[in-house]
C-alpha positions as CSV (number, residue, x, y, z in Angstrom):
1,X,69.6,18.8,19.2
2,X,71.6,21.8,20.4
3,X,68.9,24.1,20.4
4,X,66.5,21.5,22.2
5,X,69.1,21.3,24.8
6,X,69.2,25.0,24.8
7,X,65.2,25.1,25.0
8,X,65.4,22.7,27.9
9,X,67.8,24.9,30.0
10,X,65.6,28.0,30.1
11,X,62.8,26.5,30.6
12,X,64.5,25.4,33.8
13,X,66.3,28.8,33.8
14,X,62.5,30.1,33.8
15,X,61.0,27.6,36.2
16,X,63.9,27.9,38.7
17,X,63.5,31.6,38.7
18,X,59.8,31.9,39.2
19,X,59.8,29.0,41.6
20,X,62.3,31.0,43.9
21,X,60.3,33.9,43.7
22,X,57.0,32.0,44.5
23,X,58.9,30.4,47.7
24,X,59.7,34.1,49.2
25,X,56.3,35.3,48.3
26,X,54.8,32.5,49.8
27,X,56.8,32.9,53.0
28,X,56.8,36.5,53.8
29,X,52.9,37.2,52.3
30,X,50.4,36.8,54.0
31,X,47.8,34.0,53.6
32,X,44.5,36.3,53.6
33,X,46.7,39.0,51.1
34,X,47.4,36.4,48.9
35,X,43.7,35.1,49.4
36,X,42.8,38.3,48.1
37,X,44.4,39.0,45.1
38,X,43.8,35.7,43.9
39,X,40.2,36.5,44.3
40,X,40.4,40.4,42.5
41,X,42.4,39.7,39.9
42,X,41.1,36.4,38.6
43,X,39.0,37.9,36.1
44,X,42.0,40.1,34.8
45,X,44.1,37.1,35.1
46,X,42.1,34.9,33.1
47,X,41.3,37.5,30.1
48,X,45.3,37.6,30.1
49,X,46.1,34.5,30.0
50,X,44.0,33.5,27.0
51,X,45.2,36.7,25.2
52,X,48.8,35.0,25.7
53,X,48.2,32.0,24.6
54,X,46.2,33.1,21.4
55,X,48.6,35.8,20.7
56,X,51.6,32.8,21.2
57,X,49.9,30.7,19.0
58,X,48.9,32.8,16.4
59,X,53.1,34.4,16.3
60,X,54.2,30.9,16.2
61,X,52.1,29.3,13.1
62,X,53.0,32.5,11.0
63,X,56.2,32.5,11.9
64,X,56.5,28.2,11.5
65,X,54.7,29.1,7.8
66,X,57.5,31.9,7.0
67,X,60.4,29.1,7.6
68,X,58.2,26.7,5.2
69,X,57.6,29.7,2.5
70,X,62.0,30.6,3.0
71,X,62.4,26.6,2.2
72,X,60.5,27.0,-0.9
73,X,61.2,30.2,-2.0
74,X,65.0,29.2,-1.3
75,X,64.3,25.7,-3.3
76,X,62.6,27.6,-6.5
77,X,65.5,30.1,-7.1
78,X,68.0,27.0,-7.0
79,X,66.2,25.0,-9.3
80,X,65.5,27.7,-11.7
81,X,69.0,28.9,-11.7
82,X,69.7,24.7,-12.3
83,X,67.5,25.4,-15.4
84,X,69.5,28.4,-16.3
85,X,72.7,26.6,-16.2
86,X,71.3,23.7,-18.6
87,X,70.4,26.0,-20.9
88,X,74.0,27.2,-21.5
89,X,74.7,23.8,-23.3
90,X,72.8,24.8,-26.2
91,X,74.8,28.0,-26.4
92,X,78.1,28.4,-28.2
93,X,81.1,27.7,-26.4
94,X,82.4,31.0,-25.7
95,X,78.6,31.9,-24.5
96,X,78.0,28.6,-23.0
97,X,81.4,29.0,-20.5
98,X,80.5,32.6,-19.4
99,X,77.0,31.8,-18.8
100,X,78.3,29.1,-16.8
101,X,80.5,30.9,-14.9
102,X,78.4,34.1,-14.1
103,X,75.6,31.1,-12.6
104,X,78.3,29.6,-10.5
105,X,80.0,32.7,-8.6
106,X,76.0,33.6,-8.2
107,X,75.4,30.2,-6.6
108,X,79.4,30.1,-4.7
109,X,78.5,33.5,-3.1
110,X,74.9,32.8,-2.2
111,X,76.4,29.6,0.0
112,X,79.9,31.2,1.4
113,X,79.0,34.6,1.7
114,X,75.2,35.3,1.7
115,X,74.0,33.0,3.7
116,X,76.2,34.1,6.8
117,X,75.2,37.4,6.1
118,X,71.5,36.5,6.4
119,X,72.4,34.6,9.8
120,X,74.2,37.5,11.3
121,X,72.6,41.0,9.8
122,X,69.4,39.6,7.7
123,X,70.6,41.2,4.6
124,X,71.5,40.2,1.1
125,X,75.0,40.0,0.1
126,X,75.9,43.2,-2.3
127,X,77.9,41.1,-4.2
128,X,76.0,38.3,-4.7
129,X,73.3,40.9,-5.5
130,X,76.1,41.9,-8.7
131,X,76.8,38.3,-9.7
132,X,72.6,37.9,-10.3
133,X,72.4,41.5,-12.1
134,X,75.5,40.1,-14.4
135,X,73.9,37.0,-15.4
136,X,70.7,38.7,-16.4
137,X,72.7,41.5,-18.1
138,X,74.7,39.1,-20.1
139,X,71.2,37.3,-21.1
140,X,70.7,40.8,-22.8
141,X,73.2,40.1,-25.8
142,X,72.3,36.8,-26.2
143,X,70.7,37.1,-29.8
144,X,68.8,33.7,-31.4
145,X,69.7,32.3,-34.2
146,X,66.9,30.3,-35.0
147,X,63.1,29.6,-34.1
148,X,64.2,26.9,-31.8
149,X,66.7,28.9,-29.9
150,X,64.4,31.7,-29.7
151,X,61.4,29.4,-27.9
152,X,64.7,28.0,-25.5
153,X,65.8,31.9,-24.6
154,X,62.3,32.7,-23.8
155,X,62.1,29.7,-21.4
156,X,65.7,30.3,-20.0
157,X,64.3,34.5,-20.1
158,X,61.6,33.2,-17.7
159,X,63.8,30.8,-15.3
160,X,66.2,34.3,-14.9
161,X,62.9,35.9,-14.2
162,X,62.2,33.7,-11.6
163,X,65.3,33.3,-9.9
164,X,65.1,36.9,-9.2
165,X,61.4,37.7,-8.3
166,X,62.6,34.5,-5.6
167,X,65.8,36.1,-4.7
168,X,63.7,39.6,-3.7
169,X,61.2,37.4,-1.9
170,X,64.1,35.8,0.0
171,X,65.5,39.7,0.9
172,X,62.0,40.2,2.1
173,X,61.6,37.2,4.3
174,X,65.6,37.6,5.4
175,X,64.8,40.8,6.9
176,X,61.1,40.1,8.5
177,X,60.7,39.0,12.0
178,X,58.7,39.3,14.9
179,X,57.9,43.2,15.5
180,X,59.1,45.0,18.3
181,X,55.6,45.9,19.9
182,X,54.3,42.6,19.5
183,X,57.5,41.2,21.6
184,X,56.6,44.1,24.1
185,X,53.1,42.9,23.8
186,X,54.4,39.2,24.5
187,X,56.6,39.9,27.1
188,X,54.2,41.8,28.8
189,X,50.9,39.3,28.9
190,X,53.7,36.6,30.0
191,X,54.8,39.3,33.1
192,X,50.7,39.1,34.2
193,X,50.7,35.3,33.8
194,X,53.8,34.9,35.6
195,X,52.2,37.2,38.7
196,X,49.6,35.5,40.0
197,X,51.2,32.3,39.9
198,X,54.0,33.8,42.0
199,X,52.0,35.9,44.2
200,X,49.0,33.5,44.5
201,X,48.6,30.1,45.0
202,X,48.0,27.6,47.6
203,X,48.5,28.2,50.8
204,X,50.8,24.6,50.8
205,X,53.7,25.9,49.8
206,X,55.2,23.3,48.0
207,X,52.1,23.1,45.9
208,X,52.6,26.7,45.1
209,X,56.1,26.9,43.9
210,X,55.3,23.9,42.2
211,X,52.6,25.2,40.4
212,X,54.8,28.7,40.0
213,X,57.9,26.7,38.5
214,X,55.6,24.7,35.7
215,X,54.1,28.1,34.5
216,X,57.5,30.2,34.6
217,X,59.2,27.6,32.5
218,X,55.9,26.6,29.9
219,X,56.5,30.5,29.7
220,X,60.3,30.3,29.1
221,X,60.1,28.0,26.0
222,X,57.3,29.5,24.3
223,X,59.4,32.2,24.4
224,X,62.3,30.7,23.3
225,X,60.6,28.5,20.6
226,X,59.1,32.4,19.3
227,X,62.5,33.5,19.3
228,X,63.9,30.9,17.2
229,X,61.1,31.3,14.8
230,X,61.6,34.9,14.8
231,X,63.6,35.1,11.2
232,X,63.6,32.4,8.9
233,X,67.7,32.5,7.9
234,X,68.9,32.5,11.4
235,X,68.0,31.2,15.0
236,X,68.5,27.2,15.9
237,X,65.0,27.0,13.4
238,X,66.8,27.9,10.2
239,X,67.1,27.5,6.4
240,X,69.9,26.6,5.4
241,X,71.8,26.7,1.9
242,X,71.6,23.2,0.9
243,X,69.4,24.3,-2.1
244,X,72.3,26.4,-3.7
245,X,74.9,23.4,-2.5
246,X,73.1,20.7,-4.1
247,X,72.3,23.6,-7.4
248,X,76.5,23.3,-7.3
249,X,76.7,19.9,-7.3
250,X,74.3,19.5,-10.4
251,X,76.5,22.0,-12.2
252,X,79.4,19.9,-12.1
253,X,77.0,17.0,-13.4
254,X,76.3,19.1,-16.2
255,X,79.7,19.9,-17.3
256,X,80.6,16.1,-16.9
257,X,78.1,15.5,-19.7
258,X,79.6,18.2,-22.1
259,X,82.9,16.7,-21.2
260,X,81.5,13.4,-22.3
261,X,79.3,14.6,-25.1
């Protein structure tokens, strides 16, 4: 709702501005000047405008699909760290509890520590990075006993496995956003929309800083929307840590059963 709001008020930011500017251009251009322009730049104006709106459209489906690919990649590394934590109830006690543990400051420092980190910087916490290089270090001495244990370390080998080929996806994603050039590029087709509508229009003037206002603010939240998009972790469009909360929660299920078992 916030960010909505916050949408909303520059696009009016937007519209208010260019509308302004149309109102002076309309009163101290000339008619015929105007009339010209409108007529020599139309072509440029129009091969522009669609490069805008395709370039827009194309920024904001891959950067939509790269909030839907951090939800999942986010929901595997949970789950499979879930499945990591149920395996330690076939362990002994002693491994079982620091299995257990080494899973939970992982999963406690993902949600308190990482995830703000991600927000602000769009990095990795170092030390949650530690508490993931522990668990699968201690995975190491684990040593079977039997042919049964062996086939469930295998399957727990492979849910360590992929709660860390997740975890470097998620660095990857944390850190990705919308290029520089391309926000030059952007920015700049947006400028060239945004001209003629000031500097042209009709010769009514409230029909041209209507006209002006509409384009400056569909320009404004397009904008905006792409900025919010921009990286997955942060921005009023992000993930957040619910994965790793509710992965919490379902360890504390799990030791209720070995407490009742």
């Amino acid at each position: 709702m916030f960010v909505a709001i916050v949408g909303l008020l520059i696009a009016a930011a937007a519209a208010a501005v260019t509308g302004v500017a149309a109102f002076y251009a309309n009163r101290f251009i000339a008619a015929p000047l105007r009339h010209d322009f409108r007529e020599g730049s139309s072509v440029v104006t129009g091969i522009v405008g669609t490069l805008f709106a395709v370039s827009i459209g194309l920024v904001v489906v891959a950067a939509w699909n790269q909030v839907n690919s951090a939800h999942q990649t986010a929901s595997t590394e949970a789950s499979n760290l879930t499945d990591v934590y149920w395996y330690s109830r076939s362990l002994p006690d002693t491994q079982r509890q620091t299995l257990q543990t080494l899973a939970t400051d992982y999963a406690t420092t993902v949600v308190r520590e990482e995830w703000p980190r991600m927000a602000q910087n769009h990095t990795l916490s170092p030390r949650a990075w530690r508490h993931v290089e522990q668990l699968r270090a201690y995975f190491q001495t684990i040593e079977p006993a039997t042919g049964a244990a062996s086939t469930r370390y295998s399957q727990a080998m492979s849910r360590i496995q992929a709660v860390l080929d997740a975890r470097r996806a998620r660095a990857q994603m944390a850190a990705s956003g919308v290029p520089p050039l391309l926000w030059a590029a952007l920015a700049g087709c947006g400028l060239v929309v945004l001209l003629p509508a000031i500097v042209c229009g009709s010769p009514v003037r409230k029909v041209h800083v209507t006209v002006a206002a509409v384009v400056g603010g569909l320009v404004g939240l397009v904008l905006f929307l792409v900025h919010q998009l921009d990286f997955p972790f942060s921005g009023g469009i992000a993930i957040g840590p619910e994965a790793f909360e509710q992965a919490l929660t379902r360890f504390t299920s799990i030791r209720t059963l070995e407490g009742t078992g």
